[in-house]
C-alpha positions, 0 to 999 in steps of 0.5 A: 399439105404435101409440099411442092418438091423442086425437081431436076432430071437429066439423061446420064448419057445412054437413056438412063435418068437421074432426078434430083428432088428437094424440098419434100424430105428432111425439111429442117437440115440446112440442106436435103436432096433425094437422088433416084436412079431407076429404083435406087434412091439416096437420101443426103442431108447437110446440116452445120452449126451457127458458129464455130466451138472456141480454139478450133482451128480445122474443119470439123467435118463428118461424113457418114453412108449408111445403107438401111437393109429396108431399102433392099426388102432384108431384115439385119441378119445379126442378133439385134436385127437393126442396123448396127455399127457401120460396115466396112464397105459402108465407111469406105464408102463415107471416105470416099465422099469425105475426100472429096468434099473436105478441100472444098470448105473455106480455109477459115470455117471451122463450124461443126459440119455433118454430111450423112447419106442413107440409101433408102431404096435400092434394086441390088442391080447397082452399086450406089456408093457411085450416087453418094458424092453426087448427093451429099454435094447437092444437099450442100449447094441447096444449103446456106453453107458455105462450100466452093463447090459443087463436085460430082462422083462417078464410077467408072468401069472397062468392058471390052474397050468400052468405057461405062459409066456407073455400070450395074453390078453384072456389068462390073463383073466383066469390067476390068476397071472398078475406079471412083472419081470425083473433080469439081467443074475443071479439076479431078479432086479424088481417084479410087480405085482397082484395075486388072493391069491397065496401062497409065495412058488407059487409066487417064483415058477413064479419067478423062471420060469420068470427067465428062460425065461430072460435068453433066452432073454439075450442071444439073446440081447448079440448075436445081440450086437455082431453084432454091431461094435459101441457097442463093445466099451464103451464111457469113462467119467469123471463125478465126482471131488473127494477130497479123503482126505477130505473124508477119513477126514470125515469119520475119524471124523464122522464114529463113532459119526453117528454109535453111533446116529444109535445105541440110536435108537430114535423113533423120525424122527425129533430127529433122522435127527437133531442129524445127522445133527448136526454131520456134522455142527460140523465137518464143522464148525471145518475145517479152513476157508479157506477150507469152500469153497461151492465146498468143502461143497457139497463134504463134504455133499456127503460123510458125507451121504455115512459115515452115511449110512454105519453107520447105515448099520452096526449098523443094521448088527452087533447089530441088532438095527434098527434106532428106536429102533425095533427088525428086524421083530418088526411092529411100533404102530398102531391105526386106526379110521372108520366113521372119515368123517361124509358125506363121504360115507366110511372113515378110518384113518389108522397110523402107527408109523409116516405114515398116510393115511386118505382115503374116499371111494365114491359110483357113478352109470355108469355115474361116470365110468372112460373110459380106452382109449389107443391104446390097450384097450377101456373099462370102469373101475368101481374100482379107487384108487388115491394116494396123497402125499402133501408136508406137509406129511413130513414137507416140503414146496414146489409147489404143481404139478400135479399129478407125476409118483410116486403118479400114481404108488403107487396108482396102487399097492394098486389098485391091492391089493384090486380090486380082493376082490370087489365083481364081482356082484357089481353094483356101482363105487367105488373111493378110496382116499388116501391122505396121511398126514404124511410119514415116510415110505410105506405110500402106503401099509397104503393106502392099510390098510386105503382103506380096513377100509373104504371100510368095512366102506363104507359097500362094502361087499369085499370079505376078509380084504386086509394088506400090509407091506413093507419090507427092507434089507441090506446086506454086501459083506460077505453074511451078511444080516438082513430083515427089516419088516415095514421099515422106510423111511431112511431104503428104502433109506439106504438099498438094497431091498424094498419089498412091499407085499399085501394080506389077510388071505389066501394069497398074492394079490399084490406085489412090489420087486426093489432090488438095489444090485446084487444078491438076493439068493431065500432062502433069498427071501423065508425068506423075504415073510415069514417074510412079511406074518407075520407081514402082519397078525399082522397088519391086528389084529389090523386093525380088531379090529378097524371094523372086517367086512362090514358094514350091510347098507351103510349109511343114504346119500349114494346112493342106487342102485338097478339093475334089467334085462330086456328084450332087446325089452324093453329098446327102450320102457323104454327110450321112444322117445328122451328119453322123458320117462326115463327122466320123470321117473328121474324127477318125482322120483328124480333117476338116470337110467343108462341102459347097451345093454348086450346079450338079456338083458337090466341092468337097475341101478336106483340109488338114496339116497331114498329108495322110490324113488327107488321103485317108479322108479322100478314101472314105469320100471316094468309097461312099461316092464310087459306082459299084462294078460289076466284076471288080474287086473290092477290100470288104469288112464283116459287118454281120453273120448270118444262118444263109451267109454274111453281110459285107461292106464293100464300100463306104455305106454299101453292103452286100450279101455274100451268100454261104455257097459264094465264101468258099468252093466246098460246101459249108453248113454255117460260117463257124470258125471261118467268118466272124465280125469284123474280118477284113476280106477280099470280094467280087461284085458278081450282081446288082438287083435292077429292081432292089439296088442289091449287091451280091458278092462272091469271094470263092470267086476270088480263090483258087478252084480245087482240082476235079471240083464238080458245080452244084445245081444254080439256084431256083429263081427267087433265091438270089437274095435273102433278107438279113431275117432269112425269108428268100 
C-alpha cells in the first residue's frame, strides 16, 4: 500500500514554492526528506549508528552530494557510463553542508554519522547546491539523532542593486555576488562565496537578507518535525569515559605553566609546540606508576589540550598577547620572489611568516581546456587553480593520497578570488599551481598572493592585483572578544571563527567565514572585515613591491597565441577535407589551430612559441579566406601546364587559368622554357565567372608593353575559359 507521505510548503518569498516530503522515500534511514522546487528535487538521507567505536573522541561525520545525470535526461559522458567518483563541484558542494552541520552535533557524540544528498530531478535552470543544506538539515530534524539544530543554506546573488535569493543559473550571470550561507534560527554558521569587488557593508547587507530567508526555511523544518512522531524524541548515548579528578588534577598542575608559554609569545612553531609538550611530559612522568595506564593517557591528553587551549584563549583575552608575540591586527613578515622558475611560464614564491606557497602559472590553447561535466552543466573552463599540500609543509611524514576535499576546496576559494580579474578577451588556458611548502596558517589566501605574482609574472594582464588574509577570533561567554588578523594554525584550531577574505584595492572578491561558536553579533562582523580590509592592503604593499604590474611580454618560451574571426562558410574551407589543409598548415608552420563555430564567425587561435610561425600560419588562413578582387595583384605558384595555358594558385585553395595569350605580350605556341611547375610568378585578377565561380589571370597584364605592339582580334564568346581537358 503507497504510504502517506507528511508534506510541508512554504512560499520562498517571491511565489515560488518549496515542498518538503517525508515519509514516502528511504523509509529504514533514521531520517529521509525530498525537497521540490519547481522541478528540482533533492533526496537526503541521515542515518547514524547505535553507538560509538571505542577510543573515539570526535564526531565521525560524512557528507556526501551526489548529482544522478538521470535526474537531468543525460547518460555519464565517461567510459563506464555510470556515475563515478565525485566531481569537484559535487565535493565542494558536500563541504559546504559538511561545515555547516558539524558544529551543530553534541560535543560528546561521537557516533558514526553519514549525511548523503542526491539530486535526483532537475530542469538545469537552477543551481541545486543551494537546496542541499536545507535538506540534509530536514532529513536530520525528522531523525531521533541528536542535532542542535536546524540550519538552513541559501544562495544569495546582486542584480542590479537587488538582492535575490537562490537565483536561477541565467540570473547568476547578471549577479555580481555568488555567496552561500547557511546560520541556524539567530546566528550565521558558514559564508562561501564570490563577489566582483563589493564593498564590506554590501556583503553584511547579502547576509543579513540571506538570513531572512533561513528563517523561513527553519520554521517550515521545525513544523514538518512536528509532524513526525520519531522525531519528537532524541536517541540517548553515552559516547565518552570520564575521569573528573584526573582532569581537574591536570588542569591544577599545568593551567598556568601553559598560560605563561602563551604569554612569552615565541615566534617559533617548533619552539612553541615543544615547550607545551614539555608541560605535559613533565606532568605525566610525575604521576605514580601505577596510574600510567594507556587508558589513562589518552584522557590525560585530551585534557591537557583542553587547559592548553583555554590558556592560550585568555592570554589573547586578557593581555591581548598572541602566541607569537603580534599585536591583535599585526601581519607576520613578508617577502616574495617572481621569475623563480627559470622555464615556467609564470612563477612566484610568496612567504609569509612560516606559510609558503611556490605557485607556477601555465598558458595552453583549446586543446588544454578542461570539459565541466555534471549532470547540470556541460561547459568548457579556460581558468584552473590546483591546490596541494605535501606533508613535508608541516614537517610530517605520511602517505601521499590523491587529492582530498580540503585541497579541492581550498583550491576553489583562491579560484574565486582570482577568476574575475582575468581579462574577458582573454584567448589562452591559464592553470595556476600552488604547491605549498611550509603551512603555518591560511596557506590558501598565500596561494591567493603567490597566484596573483605569477600571473603578473606570466605577463597575464589581470585586471587589478588580488590579496587575501584570514582572520581569527575568540571570544568568552562574557561578550569578550579579540579579532585576529593573519591568524596562526594553532589560532584556527584554538579560536571560534576563521574568516578568510579576498579581494583588491576597491573591494571584496571572495570570501570563506565557518564560525564555531553560537552568535556572532553584525557589529563584530563589521569590525572583522574592517580590520580584514586593512591588512589585506598592507599585504598587497608588500606583494607590490616585489612586481606592481603585468608584465609588458610573456617570456621567450611561452606560447603566443594570436586570435583572428572568420567568416562561418570559411572554416570548412580552412580544415580542408579530413582535415587535410589545417594539418598541412600545423605541420609546415610548426602551430597549433584550434577553430570555435561561434554565431556566423569562426575564432581561429594559431598558437606557437614563434612569432613567425604565427605569422606564416596567419598568412595561409588569411589567403584561403580572402575575397578575391578583381584588378588586384596576387604572388601565385604553377601548380600545372597545360596545351592552352597554365593553372595558378593565386590564393591558398584558389586556382585560376592563366590563359597562354594572358603569359606574355607576343604570341606563344606553348609554355616551353617559359613556364614550368612550381614557378612562383606575379598575376592579376582580370575576371571572375558569375555562373562558374572561375578565376581568369593575366601576367601580361603585369609586364611592361613593347613599343608599336599591335592587339589581336578578342576572342570569340565561348572561349574565355577552358577546362584543364582543353574542351572551350
Amino acid at each position: 500500500m503507497k504510504p502517506n507521505a507528511i508534506q510541508k510548503t512554504f512560499d520562498l518569498g517571491d511565489g515560488r514554492m518549496i515542498t518538503i516530503e517525508t515519509g514516502k522515500l528511504a523509509k529504514q534511514a533514521d531520517g529521509s526528506v525530498v525537497v521540490k522546487m519547481g522541478n528540482t528535487m533533492l533526496l537526503a538521507t541521515a542515518v547514524s549508528n547505535p553507538d560509538a567505536k571505542p577510543g573515539v573522541d570526535f564526531m565521525p561525520l560524512t557528507v556526501d552530494y551526489r548529482e544522478m545525470f538521470a535526474s537531468a535526461g543525460r547518460i555519464p559522458g565517461n567510459f563506464f557510463k555510470r556515475e563515478a567518483r565525485p566531481s569537484d563541484s559535487e565535493i565542494l558542494v558536500s563541504r559546504l553542508v559538511d561545515r555547516a552541520l558539524r558544529p551543530l552535533f553534541p560535543d560528546d557524540y561521537h557516533a558514526d554519522t553519514q549525511v548523503l544528498i542526491y539530486l535526483i530531478s532537475t530542469d538545469k535552470t537552477m543551481l541545486a547546491d543551494c537546496l542541499a543544506g536545507f535538506a540534509a538539515a530536514a532529513a536530520l530534524a525528522v531523525s531521533d539523532i541528536p542535532f542542535n539544530g536546524p540550519i538552513s543554506e541559501v544562495r544569495v546573488g546582486r542584480i542590479n542593486g537587488q538582492f535575490i535569493i537562490n537565483p536561477t543559473i541565467e540570473q547568476m550571470k547578471e549577479s555580481d555576488i555568488d555567496m552561500i550561507v547557511a546560520a541556524n534560527e539567530k546566528d550565521i554558521a558558514m559564508v562561501e562565496g564570490e563577489m566582483k569587488e563589493i564593498s564590506e557593508a554590501d556583503m553584511l547587507e547579502a547576509i543579513k537578507v540571506a538570513h531572512a530567508a533561513i528563517r523561513t526555511q527553519i520554521n517550515a523544518i521545525k513544523e514538518l518535525a512536528a509532524m513526525v512522531e520519531k522525531s519528537k524524541v532524541k536517541r540517548t548515548y553515552s559516547h565518552e569515559t570520564n575521569d573528573e579528578d584526573l582532569k581537574q588534577q591536570i588542569h591544577a598542575a599545568t593551567y598556568a605553566k601553559a598560560y605563561a608559554v602563551a604569554a612569552e609569545g615565541n615566534p617559533n612553531k617548533a619552539g612553541r609546540k615543544a615547550s607545551f609538550k614539555a608541560i605535559f611530559e613533565e606532568f605525566w612522568n610525575a604521576l605514580p606508576e601505577e596510574k600510567r595506564t594507556d587508558e589513562a593517557k589518552g584522557l590525560a591528553k585530551k585534557y591537557y589540550h583542553d587547559t592548553e587551549k583555554e590558556a592560550i584563549r585568555r592570554c589573547m583575552l586578557d593581555e591581548r598577547k598572541r602566541l607569537d608575540g603580534r599585536a591583535m591586527n599585526e601581519i607576520r613578515p613578508i617577502w616574495s620572489e617572481v621569475d623563480y622558475l627559470p622555464m615556467a611560464h609564470g612563477s612566484a614564491v610568496f612567504t609569509r611568516g612560516e606559510t609558503q606557497s611556490l605557485t607556477t602559472v601555465t598558458l595552453g590553447t583549446k586543446l588544454d581546456l578542461q570539459l565541466i561535466d555534471t549532470a547540470i552543466v556541460r561547459e568548457d573552463n579556460n581558468f584552473m587553480l590546483h591546490y596541494n599540500f605535501p606533508p613535508f609543509s608541516t614537517g610530517e611524514a605520511k602517505p601521499m593520497r590523491g587529492t582530498g576535499r580540503r585541497e579541492v576546496g581550498h583550491g576553489n576559494l583562491a579560484l574565486r578570488a582570482l577568476k574575475n580579474q582575468i581579462p574577458a578577451e582573454n584567448p589562452y588556458t591559464i592553470r595556476i599551481v600552488s604547491d605549498i611548502l611550509e603551512s603555518n596558517g591560511s596557506s590558501s589566501m598565500a596561494t591567493v598572493c603567490a597566484g596573483t605574482l605569477a600571473l603578473m609574472d606570466c605577463g597575464i594582464k589581470i585586471k587589478k592585483p588580488v590579496a587575501g588574509i584570514a582572520m581569527g577570533l575568540i571570544t568568552d561567554a562574557q561578550g569578550k572578544y579579540a579579532i585576529l588578523s593573519d591568524i596562526l594554525g594553532d589560532e584556527d584550531h584554538l579560536g571560534d571563527m576563521d574568516f578568510k577574505v579576498c579581494g583588491t584595492k576597491d573591494g571584496i572578491t571572495a570570501v570563506q567565514m565557518d564560525l564555531k561558536v553560537d552568535g556572532l553579533p553584525f557589529e563584530v562582523m563589521a569590525q572583522a572585515l574592517e580590520q580584514a580590509k586593512e591588512g589585506r592592503l598592507h599585504i598587497m604593499g608588500e606583494m607590490l613591491k616585489t612586481i606592481s604590474e603585468p608584465r609588458e611580454d610573456f617570456k621567450a618560451h611561452a606560447p603566443r597565441l594570436v586570435q583572428i574571426m572568420i567568416p562561418r562558410e570559411f572554416i570548412g574551407a580552412v580544415i580542408g577535407p579530413g582535415g587535410k589543409i589545417i594539418q598541412e598548415i600545423q605541420r609546415d608552420t610548426n602551430t597549433v589551430i584550434t577553430i570555435t563555430e561561434v554565431g556566423d564567425k569562426g575564432i581561429v587561435d594559431v598558437s606557437s612559441e614563434n612569432k613567425d610561425s604565427i605569422d606564416r600560419a596567419l598568412a595561409r588562413i588569411k589567403g584561403i579566406t580572402a575575397i578575391p578582387e578583381v584588378g588586384a595583384t596576387y604572388d601565385g605558384k604553377v601548380k600545372s601546364i597545360m596545351a592552352f595555358g597554365a593553372f595558378v594558385e593565386f590564393l591558398p585553395g584558389r586556382d585560376g587559368l592563366l590563359h597562354i595569350s594572358e603569359v606574355e605580350w607576343r604570341r606563344l605556341e606553348n609554355l616551353d622554357g617559359i613556364l614550368k611547375e612550381g614557378d612562383l610568378i606575379q598575376v592579376k585578377l582580370l575576371e571572375v565567372d558569375e555562373k562558374t565561380g572561375k578565376f581568369r589571370l593575366s601576367r601580361k597584364a603585369l609586364l611592361p608593353k613593347p613599343e608599336g605592339f599591335q592587339e589581336r582580334p578578342p576572342r570569340a564568346e565561348g572561349q574565355k575559359f577552358q577546362k584543364k581537358d582543353g574542351q572551350n
